[in-house]
MIPAVEX-148405 format. One line per 2 residues: number of its first residue (from 1); their letters; for each residue x, y, z of N, C-alpha, C, O. Coordinates in nm, 2 decimals, padded with zeros to 4 digits, always signed. Atoms other than C-alpha are relative to their C-alpha. Layout:
MIPAVEX-148405
NUM	A	X Y Z X Y Z X Y Z X Y Z ~ ...
This chain:
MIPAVEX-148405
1	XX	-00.07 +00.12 -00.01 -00.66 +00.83 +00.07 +00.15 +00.02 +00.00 +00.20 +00.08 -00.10 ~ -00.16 -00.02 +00.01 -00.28 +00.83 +00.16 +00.02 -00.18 -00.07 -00.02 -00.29 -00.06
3	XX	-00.07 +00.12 +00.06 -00.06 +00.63 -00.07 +00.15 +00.01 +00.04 +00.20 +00.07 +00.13 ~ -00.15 +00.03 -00.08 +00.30 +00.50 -00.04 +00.08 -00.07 -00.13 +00.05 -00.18 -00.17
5	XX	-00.12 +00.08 +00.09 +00.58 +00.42 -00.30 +00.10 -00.05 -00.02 +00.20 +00.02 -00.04 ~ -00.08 +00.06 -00.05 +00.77 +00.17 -00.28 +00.12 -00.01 -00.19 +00.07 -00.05 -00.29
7	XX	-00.12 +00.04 +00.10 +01.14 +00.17 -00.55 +00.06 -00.11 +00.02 +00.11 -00.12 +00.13 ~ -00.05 +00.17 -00.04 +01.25 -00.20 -00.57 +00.14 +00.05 -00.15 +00.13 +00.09 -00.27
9	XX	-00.13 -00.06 +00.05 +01.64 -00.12 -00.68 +00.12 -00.10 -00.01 +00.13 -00.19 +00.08 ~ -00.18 +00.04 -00.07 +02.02 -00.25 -00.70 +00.10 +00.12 +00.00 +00.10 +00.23 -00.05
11	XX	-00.13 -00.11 -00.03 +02.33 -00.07 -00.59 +00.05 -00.02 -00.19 +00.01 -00.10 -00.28 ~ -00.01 +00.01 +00.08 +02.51 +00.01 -00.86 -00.08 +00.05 -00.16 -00.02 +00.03 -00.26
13	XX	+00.06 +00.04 +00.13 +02.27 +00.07 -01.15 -00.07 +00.15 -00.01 -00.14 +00.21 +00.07 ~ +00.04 -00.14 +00.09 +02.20 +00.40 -01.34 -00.16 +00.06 +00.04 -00.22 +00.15 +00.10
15	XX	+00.15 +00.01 -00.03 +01.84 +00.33 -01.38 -00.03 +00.06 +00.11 -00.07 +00.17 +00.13 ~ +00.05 -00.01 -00.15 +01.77 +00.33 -01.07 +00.04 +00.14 +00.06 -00.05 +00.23 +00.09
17	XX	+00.01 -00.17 -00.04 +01.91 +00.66 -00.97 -00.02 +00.04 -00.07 +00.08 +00.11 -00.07 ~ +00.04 -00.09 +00.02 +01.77 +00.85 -01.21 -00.17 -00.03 +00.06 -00.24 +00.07 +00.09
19	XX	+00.14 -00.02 -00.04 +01.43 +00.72 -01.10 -00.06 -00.02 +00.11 -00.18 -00.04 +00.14 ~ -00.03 -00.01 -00.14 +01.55 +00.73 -00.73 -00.03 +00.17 -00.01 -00.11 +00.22 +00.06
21	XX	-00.01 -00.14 -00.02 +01.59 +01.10 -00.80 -00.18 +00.06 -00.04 -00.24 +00.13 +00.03 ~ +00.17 -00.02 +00.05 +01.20 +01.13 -01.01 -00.07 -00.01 +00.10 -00.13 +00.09 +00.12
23	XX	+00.10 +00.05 -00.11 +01.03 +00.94 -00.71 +00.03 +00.10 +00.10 -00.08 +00.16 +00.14 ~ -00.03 -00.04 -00.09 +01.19 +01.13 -00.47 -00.07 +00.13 +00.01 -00.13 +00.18 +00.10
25	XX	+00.03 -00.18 +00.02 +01.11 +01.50 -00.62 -00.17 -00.02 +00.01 -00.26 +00.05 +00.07 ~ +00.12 -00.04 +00.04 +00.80 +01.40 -00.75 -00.13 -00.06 +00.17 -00.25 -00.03 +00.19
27	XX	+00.09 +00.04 -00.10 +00.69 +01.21 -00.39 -00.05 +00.15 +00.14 -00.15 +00.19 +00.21 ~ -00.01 -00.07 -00.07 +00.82 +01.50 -00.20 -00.08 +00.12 -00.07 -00.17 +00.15 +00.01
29	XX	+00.14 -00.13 +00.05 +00.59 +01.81 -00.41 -00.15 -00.09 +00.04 -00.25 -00.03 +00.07 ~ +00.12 +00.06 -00.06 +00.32 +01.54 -00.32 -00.01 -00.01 +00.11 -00.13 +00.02 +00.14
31	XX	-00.02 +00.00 -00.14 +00.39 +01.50 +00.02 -00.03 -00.16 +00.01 -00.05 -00.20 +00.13 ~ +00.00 +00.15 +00.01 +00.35 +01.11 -00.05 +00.16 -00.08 +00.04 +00.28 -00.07 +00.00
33	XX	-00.15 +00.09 -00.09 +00.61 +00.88 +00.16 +00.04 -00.11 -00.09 -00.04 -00.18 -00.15 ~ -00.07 +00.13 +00.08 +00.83 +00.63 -00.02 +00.09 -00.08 +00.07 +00.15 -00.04 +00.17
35	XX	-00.13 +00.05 -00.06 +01.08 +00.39 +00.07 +00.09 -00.08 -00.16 +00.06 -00.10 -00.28 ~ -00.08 +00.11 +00.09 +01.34 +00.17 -00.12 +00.07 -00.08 +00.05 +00.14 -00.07 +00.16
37	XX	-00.03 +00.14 -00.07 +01.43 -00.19 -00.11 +00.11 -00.06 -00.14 +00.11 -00.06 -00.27 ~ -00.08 +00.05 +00.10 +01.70 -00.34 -00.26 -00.01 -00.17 -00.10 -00.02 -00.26 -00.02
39	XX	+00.08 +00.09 +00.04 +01.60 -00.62 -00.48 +00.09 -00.12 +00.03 +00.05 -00.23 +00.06 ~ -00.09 +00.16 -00.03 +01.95 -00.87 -00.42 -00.03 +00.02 +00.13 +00.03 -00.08 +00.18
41	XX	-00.04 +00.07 -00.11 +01.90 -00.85 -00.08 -00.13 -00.05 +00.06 -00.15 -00.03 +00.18 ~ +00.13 +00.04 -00.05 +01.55 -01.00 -00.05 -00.02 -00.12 -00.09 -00.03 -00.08 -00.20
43	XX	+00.00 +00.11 +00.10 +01.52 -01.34 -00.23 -00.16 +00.02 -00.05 -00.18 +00.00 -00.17 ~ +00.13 +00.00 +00.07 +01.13 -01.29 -00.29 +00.01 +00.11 -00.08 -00.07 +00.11 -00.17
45	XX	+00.07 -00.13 +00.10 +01.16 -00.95 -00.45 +00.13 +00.00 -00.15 +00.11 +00.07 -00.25 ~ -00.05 +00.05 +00.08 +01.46 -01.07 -00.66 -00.02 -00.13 -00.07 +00.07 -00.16 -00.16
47	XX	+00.09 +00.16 +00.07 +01.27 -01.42 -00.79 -00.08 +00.11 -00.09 -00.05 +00.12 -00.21 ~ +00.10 -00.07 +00.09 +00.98 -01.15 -00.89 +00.06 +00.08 -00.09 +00.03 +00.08 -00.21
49	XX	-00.05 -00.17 +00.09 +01.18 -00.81 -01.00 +00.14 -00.03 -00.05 +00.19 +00.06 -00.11 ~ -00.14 -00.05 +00.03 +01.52 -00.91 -01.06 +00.05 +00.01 -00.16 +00.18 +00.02 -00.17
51	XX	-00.02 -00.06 +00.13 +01.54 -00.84 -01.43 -00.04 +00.09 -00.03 -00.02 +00.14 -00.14 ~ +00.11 -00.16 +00.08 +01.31 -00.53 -01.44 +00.01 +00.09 +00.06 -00.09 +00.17 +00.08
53	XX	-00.04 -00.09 -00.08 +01.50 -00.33 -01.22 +00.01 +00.14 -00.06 +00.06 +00.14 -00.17 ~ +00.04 +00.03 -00.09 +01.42 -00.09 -01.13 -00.18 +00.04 -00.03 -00.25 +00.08 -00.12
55	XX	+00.19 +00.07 +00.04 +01.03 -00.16 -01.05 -00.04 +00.11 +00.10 +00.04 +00.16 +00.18 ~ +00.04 -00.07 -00.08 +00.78 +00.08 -00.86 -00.12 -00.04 +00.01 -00.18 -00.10 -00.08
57	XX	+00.09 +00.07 -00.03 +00.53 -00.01 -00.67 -00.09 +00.11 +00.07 -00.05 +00.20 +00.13 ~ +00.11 -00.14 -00.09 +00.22 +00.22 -00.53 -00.14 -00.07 +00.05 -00.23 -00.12 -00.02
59	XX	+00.05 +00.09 -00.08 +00.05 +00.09 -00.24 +00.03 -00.18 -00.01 -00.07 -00.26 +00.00 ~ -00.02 +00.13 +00.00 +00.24 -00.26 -00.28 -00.04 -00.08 -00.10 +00.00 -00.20 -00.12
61	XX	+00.01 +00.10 +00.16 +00.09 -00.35 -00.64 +00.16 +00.09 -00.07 +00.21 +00.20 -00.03 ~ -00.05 -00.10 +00.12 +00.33 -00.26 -00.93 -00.06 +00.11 -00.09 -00.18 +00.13 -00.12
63	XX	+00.04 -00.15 +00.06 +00.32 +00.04 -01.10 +00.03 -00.01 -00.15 -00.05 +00.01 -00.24 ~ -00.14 -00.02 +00.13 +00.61 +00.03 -01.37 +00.08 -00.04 +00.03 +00.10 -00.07 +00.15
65	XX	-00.13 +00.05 -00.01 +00.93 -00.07 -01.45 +00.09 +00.11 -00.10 +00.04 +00.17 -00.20 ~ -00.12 -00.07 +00.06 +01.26 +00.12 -01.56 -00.03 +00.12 -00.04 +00.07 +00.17 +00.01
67	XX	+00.05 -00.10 -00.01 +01.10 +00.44 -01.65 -00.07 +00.07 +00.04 -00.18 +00.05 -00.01 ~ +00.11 -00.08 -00.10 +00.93 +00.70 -01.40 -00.11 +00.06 -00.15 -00.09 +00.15 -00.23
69	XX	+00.09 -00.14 +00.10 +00.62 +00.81 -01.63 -00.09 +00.08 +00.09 -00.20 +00.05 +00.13 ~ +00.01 -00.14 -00.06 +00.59 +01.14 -01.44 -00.19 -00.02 +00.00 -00.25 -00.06 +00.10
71	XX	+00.15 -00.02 -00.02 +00.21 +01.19 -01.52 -00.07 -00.08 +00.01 -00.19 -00.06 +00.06 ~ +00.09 +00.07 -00.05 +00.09 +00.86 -01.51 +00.04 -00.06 +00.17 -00.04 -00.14 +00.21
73	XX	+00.00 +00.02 -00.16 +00.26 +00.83 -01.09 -00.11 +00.11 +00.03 -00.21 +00.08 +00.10 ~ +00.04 -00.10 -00.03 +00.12 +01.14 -01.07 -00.18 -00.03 +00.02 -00.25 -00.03 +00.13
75	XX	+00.17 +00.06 -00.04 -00.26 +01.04 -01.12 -00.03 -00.11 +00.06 -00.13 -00.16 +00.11 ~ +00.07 +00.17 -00.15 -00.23 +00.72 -00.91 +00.02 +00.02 +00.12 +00.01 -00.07 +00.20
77	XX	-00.05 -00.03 -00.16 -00.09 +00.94 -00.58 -00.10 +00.09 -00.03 -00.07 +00.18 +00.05 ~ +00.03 -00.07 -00.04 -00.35 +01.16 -00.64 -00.17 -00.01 +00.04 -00.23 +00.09 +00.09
């Protein structure tokens, strides 16, 4: 089964790049594709996420919020 992880982000915000950098390493040793969406520039994903930035999503449910936990992405891409 291929999965897909989606970082729901703002410019600006710490958070978010360090767990821009997590997703990234940890999608790329998986070979799992990601994207990221910025949450002010979408009014539905800022109504939903915009306090719990930043939020991850795997295959389009949520995952987590503000902290990458490394081993638990890890067993839901695998």
């Amino acid at each position: 089964m291929s999965h897909h992880v989606t970082l729901v982000s703002r410019v600006d915000c710490h958070a978010c790049e360090r767990a821009r950098d997590e997703i990234e390493r940890i999608c790329g040793e998986l070979g799992v594709p990601w994207d990221e969406q910025d949450v002010d520039a979408d009014r539905e994903l800022r109504a939903e996420y915009g306090d719990r930035v930043p939020v991850f999503l795997v295959d389009g449910r949520e995952h987590g919020y503000w902290e990458v936990e490394e081993d638990r992405l890890r067993a839901a891409l695998a």
